[in-house]
C-alpha positions, 0 to 999 in steps of 0.5 A: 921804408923810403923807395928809389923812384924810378918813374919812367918805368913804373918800378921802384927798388930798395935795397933791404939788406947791405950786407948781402951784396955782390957783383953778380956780372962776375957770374958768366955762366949767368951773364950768357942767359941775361938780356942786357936791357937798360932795366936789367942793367940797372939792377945788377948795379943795385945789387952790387949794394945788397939785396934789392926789393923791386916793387911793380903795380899799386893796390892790392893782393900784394904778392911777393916773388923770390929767387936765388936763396941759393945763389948757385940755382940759376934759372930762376934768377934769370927767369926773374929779370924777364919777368920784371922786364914783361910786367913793366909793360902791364897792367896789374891788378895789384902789387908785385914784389921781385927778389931778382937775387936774394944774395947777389954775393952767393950768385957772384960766388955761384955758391949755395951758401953765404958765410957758411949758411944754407939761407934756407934752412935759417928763416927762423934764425935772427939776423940771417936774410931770409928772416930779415925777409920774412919781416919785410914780408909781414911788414909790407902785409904780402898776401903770398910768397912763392920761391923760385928754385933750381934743382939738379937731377938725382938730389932732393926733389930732382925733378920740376915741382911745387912744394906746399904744405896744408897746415896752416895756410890751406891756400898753399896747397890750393896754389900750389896745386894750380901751379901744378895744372898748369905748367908741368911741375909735380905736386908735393905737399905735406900736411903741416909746414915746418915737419921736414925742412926746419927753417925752410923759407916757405914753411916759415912763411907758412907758420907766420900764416903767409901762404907760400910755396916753393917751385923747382925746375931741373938743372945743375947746380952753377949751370943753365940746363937749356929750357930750365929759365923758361920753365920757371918763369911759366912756373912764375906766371902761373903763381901770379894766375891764380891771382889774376894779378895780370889784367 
């Protein structure tokens, strides 16, 4: 896998995936809440390509940060580039993997789907992206996934929470319940991944014996309830925390 170097900021971006690709500053409801700064400029060009994967830090624990599976979620998306935009100017423990837009197309399209299918219910099913993810995952050896979610209220879960399962990774439920301590986010956990949500990202990464999570923030569906950025990116900070990943 050779990177892009970007040297003069410290990061470097691949593109993993061609056919996901998508001009996401089509988007106005998301272009309103995005700082254009010269770094995020220069991912919304890469992601006219595909899928980028942004790597910042050296060393390990590698961990890995994805956002917008559900191109229509858009806060965490957002909440995503600030991220990026801070962590350049630390100093890292470790590795830090960014999906800023899982599928820059379903953000254009401000859609939940990309040819018809729900990304994260299809991490089992060859060929679909969140499966070629979670090879890059086991590929980059990644020692925790967390991804990022908006959810709008009165749906499944409709309020700010962290997902997480018990079996087979204990260290799933002792992230997420962290994440939970420290921002406002409800714990929710089930004891074995894979029993609800067949194909869920995170409970795939969980059966591969990656210890993930899934984190929520309230807002509807294409919009950006106000907080709703902020709310994920503390929730973004705090995963990164329990790592002690930020010197």
């Amino acid at each position: 896998m050779v990177f892009s170097n970007l040297n003069d900021i410290g990061l470097e971006i691949n593109i993993i995936s061609y056919e996901t690709g998508g001009r996401v500053e089509k988007n106005d409801v998301l272009m309103e809440n995005i700082s254009k700064t010269d770094l995020n400029i220069a991912i919304l060009k890469k992601v006219t390509k595909g899928t980028a994967l942004i790597k910042l830090g050296k060393r390990n624990p590698k961990l890995m940060i994805t956002a917008g599976i559900h191109g229509n979620e858009l806060p965490p998306q957002i909440a995503s580039l600030n991220l990026i935009n801070e962590l350049i100017n630390s100093k890292l423990r470790g590795t830090v993997y960014v999906v800023p837009f899982s599928i820059p197309h379903a953000t254009m399209e401000n859609s939940r789907r990309f040819n018809g299918i729900d990304m994260n219910r299809a991490a089992s099913k060859l060929g679909c992206l969140s499966n070629n993810l979670l090879k890059i995952i086991k590929m980059l050896k990644i020692d925790a996934v967390s991804d990022f979610h908006s959810t709008k209220l009165k749906s499944n879960p409709g309020r700010q929470s962290v997902f997480c399962s018990k079996k087979p990774c204990i260290k799933s439920y002792e992230i997420a319940r962290y994440i939970s301590e420290n921002t406002p986010s409800e714990l929710i956990f089930y004891e074995k991944a894979g029993l609800y949500y067949k194909g869920a990202f995170e409970d795939e990464c969980n059966l591969a014996g990656i210890p993930a999570v899934t984190c929520e923030v309230v807002s509807e569906n294409g919009e950006v309830d106000p907080g709703s950025p902020e709310k994920s990116y503390n929730q973004m900070i705090s995963f990164l925390n329990y790592f002690k990943m930020i010197k």
